[in-house]
C-alpha positions in Angstrom: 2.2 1.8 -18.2 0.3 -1.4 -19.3 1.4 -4.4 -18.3 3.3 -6.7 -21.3 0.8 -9.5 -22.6 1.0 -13.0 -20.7 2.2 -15.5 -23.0 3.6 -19.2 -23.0 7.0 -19.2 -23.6 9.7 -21.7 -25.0 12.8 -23.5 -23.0 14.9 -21.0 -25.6 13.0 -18.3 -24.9 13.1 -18.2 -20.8 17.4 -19.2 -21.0 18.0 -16.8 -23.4 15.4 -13.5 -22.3 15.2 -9.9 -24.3 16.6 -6.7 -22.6 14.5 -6.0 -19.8 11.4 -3.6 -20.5 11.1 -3.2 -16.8 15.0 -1.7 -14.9 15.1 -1.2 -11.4 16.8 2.3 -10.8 17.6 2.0 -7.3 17.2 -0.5 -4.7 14.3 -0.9 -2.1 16.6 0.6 0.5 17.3 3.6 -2.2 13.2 4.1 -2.3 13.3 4.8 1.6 12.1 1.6 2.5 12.6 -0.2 5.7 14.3 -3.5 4.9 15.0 -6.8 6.8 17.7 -9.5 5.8 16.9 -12.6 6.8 19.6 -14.9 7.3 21.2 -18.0 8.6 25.3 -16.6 8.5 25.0 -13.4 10.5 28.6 -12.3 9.1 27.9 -13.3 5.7 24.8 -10.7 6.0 26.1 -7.9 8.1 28.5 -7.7 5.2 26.2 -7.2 2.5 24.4 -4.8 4.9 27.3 -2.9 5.1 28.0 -2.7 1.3 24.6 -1.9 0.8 24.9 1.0 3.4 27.9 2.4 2.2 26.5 2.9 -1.2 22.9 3.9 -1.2 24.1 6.2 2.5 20.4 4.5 4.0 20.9 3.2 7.7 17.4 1.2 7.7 18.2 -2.1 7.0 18.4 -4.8 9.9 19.8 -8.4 10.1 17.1 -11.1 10.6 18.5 -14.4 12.0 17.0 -17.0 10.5 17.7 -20.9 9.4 15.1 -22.1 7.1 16.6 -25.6 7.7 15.7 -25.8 11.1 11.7 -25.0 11.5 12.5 -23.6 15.6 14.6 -21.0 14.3 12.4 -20.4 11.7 9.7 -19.5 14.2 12.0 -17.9 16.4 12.7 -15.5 13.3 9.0 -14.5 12.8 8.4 -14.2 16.2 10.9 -11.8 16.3 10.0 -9.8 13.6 6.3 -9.5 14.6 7.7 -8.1 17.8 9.2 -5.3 16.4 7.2 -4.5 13.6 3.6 -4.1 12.8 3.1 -4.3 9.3 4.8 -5.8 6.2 4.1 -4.6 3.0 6.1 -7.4 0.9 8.3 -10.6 1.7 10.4 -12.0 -0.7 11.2 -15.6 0.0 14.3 -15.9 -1.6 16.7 -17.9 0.3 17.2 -21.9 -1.4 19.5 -24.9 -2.3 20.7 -26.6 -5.3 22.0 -29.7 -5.7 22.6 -30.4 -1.8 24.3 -33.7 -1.4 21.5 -36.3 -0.6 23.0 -37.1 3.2 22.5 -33.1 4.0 19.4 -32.9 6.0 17.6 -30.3 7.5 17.8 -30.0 11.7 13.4 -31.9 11.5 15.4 -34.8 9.1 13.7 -33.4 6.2 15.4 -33.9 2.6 17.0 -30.9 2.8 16.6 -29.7 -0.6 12.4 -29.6 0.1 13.0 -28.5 3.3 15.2 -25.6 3.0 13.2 -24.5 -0.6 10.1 -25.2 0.0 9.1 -26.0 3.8 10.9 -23.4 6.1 9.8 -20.8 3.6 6.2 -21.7 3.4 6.1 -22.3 7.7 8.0 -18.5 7.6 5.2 -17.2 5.5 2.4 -18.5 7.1 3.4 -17.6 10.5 4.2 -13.8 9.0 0.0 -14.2 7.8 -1.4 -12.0 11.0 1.0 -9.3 10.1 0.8 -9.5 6.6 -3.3 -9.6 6.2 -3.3 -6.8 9.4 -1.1 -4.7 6.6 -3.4 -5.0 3.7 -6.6 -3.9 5.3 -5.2 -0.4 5.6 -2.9 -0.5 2.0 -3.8 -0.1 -1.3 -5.4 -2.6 -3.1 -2.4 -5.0 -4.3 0.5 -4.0 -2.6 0.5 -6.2 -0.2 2.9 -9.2 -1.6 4.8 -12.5 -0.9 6.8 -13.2 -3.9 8.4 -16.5 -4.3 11.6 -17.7 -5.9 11.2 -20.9 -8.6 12.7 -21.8 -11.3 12.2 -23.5 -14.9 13.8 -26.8 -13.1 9.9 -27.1 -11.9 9.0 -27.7 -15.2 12.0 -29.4 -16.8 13.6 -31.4 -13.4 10.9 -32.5 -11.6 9.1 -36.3 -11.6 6.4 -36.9 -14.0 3.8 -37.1 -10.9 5.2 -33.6 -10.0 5.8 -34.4 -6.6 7.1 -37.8 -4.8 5.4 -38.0 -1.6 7.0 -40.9 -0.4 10.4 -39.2 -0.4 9.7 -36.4 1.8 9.1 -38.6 4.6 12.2 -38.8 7.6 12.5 -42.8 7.1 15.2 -44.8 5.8 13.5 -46.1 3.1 12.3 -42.5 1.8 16.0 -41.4 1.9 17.1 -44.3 -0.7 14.3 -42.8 -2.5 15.8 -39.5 -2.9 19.1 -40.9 -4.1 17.3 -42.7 -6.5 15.7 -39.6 -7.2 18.8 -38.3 -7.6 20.3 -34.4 -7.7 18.0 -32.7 -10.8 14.3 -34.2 -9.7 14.6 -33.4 -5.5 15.6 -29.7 -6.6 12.4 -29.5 -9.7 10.4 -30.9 -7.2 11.1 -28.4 -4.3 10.8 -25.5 -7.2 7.7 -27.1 -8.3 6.7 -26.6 -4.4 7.1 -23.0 -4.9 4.6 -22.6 -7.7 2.1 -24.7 -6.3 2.6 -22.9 -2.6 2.2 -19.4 -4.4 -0.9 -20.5 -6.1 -2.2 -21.8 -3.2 -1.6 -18.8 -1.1 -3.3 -16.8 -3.8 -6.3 -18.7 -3.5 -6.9 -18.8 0.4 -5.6 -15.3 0.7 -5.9 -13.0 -2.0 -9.6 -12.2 -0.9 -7.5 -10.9 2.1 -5.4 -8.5 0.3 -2.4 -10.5 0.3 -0.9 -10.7 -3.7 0.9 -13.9 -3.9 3.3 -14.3 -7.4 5.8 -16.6 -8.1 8.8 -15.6 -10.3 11.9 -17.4 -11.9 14.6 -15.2 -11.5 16.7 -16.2 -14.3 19.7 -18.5 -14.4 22.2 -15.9 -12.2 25.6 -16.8 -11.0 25.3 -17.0 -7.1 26.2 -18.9 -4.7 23.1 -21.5 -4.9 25.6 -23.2 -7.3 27.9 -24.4 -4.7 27.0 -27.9 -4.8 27.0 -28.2 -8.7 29.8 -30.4 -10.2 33.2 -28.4 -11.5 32.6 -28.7 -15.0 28.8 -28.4 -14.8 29.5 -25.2 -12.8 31.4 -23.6 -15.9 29.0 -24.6 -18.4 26.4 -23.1 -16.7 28.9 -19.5 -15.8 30.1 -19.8 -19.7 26.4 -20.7 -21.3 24.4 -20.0 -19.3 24.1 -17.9 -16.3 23.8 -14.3 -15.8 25.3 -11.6 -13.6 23.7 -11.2 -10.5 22.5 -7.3 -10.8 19.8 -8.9 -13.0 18.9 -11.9 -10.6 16.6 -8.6 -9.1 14.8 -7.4 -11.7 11.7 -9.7 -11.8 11.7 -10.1 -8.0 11.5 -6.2 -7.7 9.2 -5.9 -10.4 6.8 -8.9 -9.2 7.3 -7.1 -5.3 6.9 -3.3 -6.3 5.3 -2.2 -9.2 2.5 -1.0 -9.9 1.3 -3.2 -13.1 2.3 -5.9 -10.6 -0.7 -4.8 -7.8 -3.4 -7.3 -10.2 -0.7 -10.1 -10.6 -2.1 -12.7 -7.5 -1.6 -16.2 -8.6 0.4 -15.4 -11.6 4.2 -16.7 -12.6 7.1 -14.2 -14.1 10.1 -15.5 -16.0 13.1 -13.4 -16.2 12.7 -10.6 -17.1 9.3 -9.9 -15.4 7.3 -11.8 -18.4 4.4 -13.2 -17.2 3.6 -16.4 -18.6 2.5 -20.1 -17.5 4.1 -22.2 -15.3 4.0 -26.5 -16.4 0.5 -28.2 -16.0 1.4 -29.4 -12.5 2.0 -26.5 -11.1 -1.4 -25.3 -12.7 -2.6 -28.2 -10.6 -5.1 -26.9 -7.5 -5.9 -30.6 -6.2 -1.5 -31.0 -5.9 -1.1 -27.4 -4.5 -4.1 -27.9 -2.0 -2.3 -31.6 -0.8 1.0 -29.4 -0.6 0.0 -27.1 1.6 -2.2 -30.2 4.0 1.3 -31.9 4.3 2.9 -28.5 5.1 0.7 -27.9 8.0 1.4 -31.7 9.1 5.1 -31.5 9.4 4.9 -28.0 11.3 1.7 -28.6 13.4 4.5 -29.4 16.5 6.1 -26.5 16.0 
């Protein structure tokens, strides 16, 4: 089947999405797939694994311990999974923050809305590159993928510039920049991240067989809302958000389908409509000085 037509589409149109034209029957774990959960709360996971067990009656699906907040676990995590596996067909960097409280930083002193969105995901990925490009020579063409998790908040939340440098430094004077910054523009900036990150890793690696797409999920009632306000948090469950069971569909789509295997570099909104993300995230001088300061911060590590 023939891929739906890439269009731009309105604020209206990515809250408010169709029915799906694309329904995940079963899970990955369902397909016979081998499945890792990366996590930072083991119990928190090894109870989802459990659920998951219990009703798809697959055993092969193993906890990953992982803290994207802390860049030594993160490598610790990588490390790990490279030593037990040889190939990995798709990684879905899917684990965030919203709305962290400004003083909450990561274990490096990172903001820890960039770092836990955008820099222990992209350090993950890059260190999961040997496996990942070792995997492609000997797949088919596209399936290969690292599908990352934004949101329209890179378009809508984030500064004018797209990205303020000067607040992801681990100073004082770059921490009264993110409270000045405030909530809404650290988070659009760490999704913008994401865009730019995917793009990025389309262009240096796509000749490699690696399919990089970045997708917004759709507004979906998790636990990423935590840190929202009361008030804000029922708006957004009243007006808003969705039930989780479709938070999958365009990551599953973007990560296994076939239409999807010519996708590198592209952006999905919910659900799995491919479209454009905002002009700075279309940006390859800002994605190629995202990925520089990247490999500055975890060159130590």
């Amino acid at each position: 089947m023939a891929p739906p037509p890439k269009k731009a589409l309105s604020t209206f149109g990515r809250l408010y999405p169709p029915k799906p034209h694309w329904t995940p029957e079963q899970i990955l774990l369902s397909k016979n797939a081998k499945v890792y959960m990366g996590a930072r709360s083991e119990a928190k996971a090894k109870a989802a694994i459990d659920e998951i067990k219990s009703k798809t009656g697959k055993t092969d699906i193993h906890f990953l311990q992982i803290d994207l907040a802390d860049l030594a676990s993160v490598r610790k995590a990588a490390e790990e999974y490279q030593s037990k596996e040889q190939k990995l067909h798709v990684l879905f960097n899917n684990g965030g923050t919203m709305f962290s409280p400004v003083d909450q930083r990561t274990k490096q002193g990172y903001d820890g809305e960039f770092g836990v969105n955008l820099l222990g995901p992209w350090f993950f990925t890059t260190l999961l590159l040997p496996v990942l490009t070792a995997t492609a020579k000997g797949a088919p063409k596209g399936t290969v993928r690292v599908i990352h998790n934004s949101s329209d908040a890179e378009e809508s939340w984030s500064p004018p510039e797209g990205i303020n440098w000067a607040s992801l430094e681990r100073t004082p004077e770059a921490h009264k920049l993110q409270e000045k910054l405030g909530d809404m523009k650290r988070y659009g900036q760490s999704k913008l991240g994401n865009v730019l990150f995917s793009n990025e890793l389309a262009r240096r690696y796509g000749k490699d067989g690696i399919n990089s797409i970045c997708v917004h999920p759709g507004a979906i009632k998790t636990d990423l809302q935590r840190h929202t306000g009361f008030f804000f948090k029922k708006f957004l469950e009243c007006f808003i958000l969705y039930d989780i069971d479709y938070g999958v569909i365009t990551q599953l789509y973007a990560g296994t389908s076939e239409e999807a295997a010519d996708f590198n570099g592209e952006y999905l909104a919910a659900w799995a409509r491919r479209t454009y993300p905002s002009k700075n995230a279309q940006d390859p001088k800002l994605a190629a000085k995202l990925w520089s300061w990247c490999e500055e911060q975890t060159k130590e590590f």
